[in-house]
Short mmCIF file of the C-alpha atoms (twelve columns), coordinates in Angstrom:
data_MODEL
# 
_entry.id   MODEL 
# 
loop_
_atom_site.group_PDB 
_atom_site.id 
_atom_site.type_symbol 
_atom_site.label_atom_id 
_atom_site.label_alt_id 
_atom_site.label_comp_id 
_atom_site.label_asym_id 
_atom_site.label_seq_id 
_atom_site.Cartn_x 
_atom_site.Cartn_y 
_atom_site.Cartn_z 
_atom_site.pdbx_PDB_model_num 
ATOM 1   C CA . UNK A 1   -8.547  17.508  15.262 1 
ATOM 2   C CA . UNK A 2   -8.746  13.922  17.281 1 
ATOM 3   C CA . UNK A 3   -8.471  10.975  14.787 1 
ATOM 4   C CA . UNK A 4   -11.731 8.870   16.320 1 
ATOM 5   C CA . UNK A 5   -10.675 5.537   14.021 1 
ATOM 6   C CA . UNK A 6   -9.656  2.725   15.529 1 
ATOM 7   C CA . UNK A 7   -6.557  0.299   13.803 1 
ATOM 8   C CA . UNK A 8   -7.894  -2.765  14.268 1 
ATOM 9   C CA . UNK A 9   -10.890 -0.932  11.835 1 
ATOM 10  C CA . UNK A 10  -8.472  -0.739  8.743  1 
ATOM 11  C CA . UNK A 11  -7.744  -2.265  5.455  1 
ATOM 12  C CA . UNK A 12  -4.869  -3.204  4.157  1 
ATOM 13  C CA . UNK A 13  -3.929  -4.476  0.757  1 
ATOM 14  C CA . UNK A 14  -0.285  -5.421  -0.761 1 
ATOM 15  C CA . UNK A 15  1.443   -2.728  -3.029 1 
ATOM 16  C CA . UNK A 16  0.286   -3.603  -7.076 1 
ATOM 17  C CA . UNK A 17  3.982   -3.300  -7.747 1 
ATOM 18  C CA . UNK A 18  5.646   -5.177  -5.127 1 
ATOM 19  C CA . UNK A 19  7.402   -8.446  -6.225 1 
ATOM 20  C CA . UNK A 20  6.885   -11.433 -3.798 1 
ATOM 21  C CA . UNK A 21  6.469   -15.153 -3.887 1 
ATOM 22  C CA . UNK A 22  5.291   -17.538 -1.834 1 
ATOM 23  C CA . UNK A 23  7.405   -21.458 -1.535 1 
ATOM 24  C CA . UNK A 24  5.524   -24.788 -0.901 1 
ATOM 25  C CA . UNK A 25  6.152   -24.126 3.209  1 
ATOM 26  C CA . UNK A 26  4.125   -21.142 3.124  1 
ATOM 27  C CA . UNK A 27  7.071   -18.905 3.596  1 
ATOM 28  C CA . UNK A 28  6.845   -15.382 1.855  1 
ATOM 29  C CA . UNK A 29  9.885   -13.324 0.154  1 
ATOM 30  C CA . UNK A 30  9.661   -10.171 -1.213 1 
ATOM 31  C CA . UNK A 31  11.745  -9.133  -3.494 1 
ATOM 32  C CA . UNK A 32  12.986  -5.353  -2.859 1 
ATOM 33  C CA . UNK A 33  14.503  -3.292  -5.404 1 
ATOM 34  C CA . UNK A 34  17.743  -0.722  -3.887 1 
ATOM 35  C CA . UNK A 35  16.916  2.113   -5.311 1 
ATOM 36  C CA . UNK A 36  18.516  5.833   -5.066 1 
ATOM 37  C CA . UNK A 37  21.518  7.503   -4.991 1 
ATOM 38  C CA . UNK A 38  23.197  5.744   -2.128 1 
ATOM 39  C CA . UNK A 39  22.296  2.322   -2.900 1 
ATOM 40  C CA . UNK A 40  23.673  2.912   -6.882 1 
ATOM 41  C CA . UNK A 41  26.782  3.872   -5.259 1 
ATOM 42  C CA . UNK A 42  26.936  0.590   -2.971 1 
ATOM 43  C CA . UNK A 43  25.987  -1.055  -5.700 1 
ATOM 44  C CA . UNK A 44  28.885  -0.041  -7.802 1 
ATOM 45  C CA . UNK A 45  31.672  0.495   -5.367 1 
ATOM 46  C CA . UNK A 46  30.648  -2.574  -2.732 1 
ATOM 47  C CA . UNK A 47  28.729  -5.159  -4.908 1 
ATOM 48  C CA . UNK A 48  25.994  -4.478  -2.970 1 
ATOM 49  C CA . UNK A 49  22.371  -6.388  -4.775 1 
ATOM 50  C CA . UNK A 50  20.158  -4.519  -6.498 1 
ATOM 51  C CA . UNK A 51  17.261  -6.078  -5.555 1 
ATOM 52  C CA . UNK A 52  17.369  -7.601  -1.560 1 
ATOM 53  C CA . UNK A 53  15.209  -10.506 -1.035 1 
ATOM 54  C CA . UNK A 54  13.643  -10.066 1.844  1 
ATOM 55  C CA . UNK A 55  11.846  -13.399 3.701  1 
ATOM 56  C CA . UNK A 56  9.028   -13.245 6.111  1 
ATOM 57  C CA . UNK A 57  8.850   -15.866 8.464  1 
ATOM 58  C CA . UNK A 58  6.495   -18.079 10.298 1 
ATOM 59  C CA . UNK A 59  3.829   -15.412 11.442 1 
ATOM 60  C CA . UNK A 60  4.654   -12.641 9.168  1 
ATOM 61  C CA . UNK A 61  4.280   -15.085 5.945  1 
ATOM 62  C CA . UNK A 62  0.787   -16.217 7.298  1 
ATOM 63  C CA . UNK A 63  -0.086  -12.541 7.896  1 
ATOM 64  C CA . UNK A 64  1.016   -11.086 4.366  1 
ATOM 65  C CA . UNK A 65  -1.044  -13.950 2.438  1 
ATOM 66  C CA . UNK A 66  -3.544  -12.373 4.584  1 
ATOM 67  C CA . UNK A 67  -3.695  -8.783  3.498  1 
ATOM 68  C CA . UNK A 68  -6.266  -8.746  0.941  1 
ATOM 69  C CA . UNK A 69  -7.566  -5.565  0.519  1 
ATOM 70  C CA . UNK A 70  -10.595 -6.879  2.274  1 
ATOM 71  C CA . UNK A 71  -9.804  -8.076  5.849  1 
ATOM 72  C CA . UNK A 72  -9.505  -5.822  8.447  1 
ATOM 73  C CA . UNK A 73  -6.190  -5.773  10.946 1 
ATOM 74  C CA . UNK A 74  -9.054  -7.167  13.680 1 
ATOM 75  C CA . UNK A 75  -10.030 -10.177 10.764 1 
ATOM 76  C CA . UNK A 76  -6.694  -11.091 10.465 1 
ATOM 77  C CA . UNK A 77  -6.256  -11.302 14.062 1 
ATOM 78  C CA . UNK A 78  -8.760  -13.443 14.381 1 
ATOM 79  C CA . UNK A 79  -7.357  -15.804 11.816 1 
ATOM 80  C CA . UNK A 80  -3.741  -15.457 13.258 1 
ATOM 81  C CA . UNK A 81  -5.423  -16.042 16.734 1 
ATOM 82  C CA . UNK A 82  -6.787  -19.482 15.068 1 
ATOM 83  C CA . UNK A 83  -3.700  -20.590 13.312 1 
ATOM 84  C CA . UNK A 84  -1.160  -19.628 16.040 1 
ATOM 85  C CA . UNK A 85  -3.301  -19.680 19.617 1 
ATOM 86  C CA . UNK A 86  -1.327  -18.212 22.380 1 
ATOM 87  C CA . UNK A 87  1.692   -18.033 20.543 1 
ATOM 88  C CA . UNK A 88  0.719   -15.321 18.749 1 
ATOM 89  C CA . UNK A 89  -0.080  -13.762 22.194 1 
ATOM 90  C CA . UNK A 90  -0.125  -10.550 22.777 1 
ATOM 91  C CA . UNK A 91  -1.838  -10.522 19.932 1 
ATOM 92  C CA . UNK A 92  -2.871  -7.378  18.313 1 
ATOM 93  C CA . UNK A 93  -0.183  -4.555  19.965 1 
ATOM 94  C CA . UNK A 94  1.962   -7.602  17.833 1 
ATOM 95  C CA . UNK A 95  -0.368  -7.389  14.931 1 
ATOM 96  C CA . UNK A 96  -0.627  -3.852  14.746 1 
ATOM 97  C CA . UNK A 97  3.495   -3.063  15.110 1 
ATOM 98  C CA . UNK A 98  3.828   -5.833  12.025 1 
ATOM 99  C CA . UNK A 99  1.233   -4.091  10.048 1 
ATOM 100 C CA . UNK A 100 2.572   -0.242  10.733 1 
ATOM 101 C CA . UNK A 101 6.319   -1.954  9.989  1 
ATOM 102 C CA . UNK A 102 5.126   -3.418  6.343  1 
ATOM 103 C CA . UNK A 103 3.204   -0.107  5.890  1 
ATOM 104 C CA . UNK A 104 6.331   2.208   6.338  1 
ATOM 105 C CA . UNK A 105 8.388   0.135   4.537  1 
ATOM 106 C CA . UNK A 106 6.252   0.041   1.588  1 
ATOM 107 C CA . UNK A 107 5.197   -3.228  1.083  1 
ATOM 108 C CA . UNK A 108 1.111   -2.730  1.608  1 
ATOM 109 C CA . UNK A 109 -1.085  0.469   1.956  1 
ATOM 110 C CA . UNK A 110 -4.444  1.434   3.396  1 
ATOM 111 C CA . UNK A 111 -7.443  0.959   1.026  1 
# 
């Protein structure tokens, strides 16, 4: 069966349990526990973190303070479109790869 929904339609919101602060600049990091087998063993053997922080930059920062669990991907768009203009350009097959990225790597869902 054809999936008739568009992206742009959906709604995002940040994980409950992901850790993540926000500095003065605006700039995001996440923290990001290693979890699992492989990563204990890193940890051990290679002094490899636990917990990786992970920091969003520029355009990324403004669009995770965005996620809300009540703008759509086309909202936030609109607002990147507003803080960024044609640097942001082109704008939503950028929007939508970011979005998909932070989805698969766990750091918001769909609502």
């Amino acid at each position: 069966m054809k999936n008739n929904q568009n992206f742009l339609d959906y709604v995002f919101k940040i994980n409950d349990d992901l850790v993540w602060k926000q500095d003065e600049n605006g700039q995001v990091t996440v923290d990001m526990e290693n979890k699992g087998f492989t990563n204990r063993i890193a940890q051990k053997f290679f002094k490899k973190p636990a917990v990786s922080h992970i920091e969003l930059e520029g355009m990324g920062s403004f669009i995770f303070t965005c996620i809300d669990g009540k703008r759509s991907v086309y909202d936030i768009g609109l607002l990147l479109h507003d803080k960024f203009g044609d640097e942001a350009e082109p704008l939503y097959e950028r929007l939508s790869v970011y979005m998909k990225h932070l989805e698969n790597v766990g750091f918001i869902r769909k609502v």
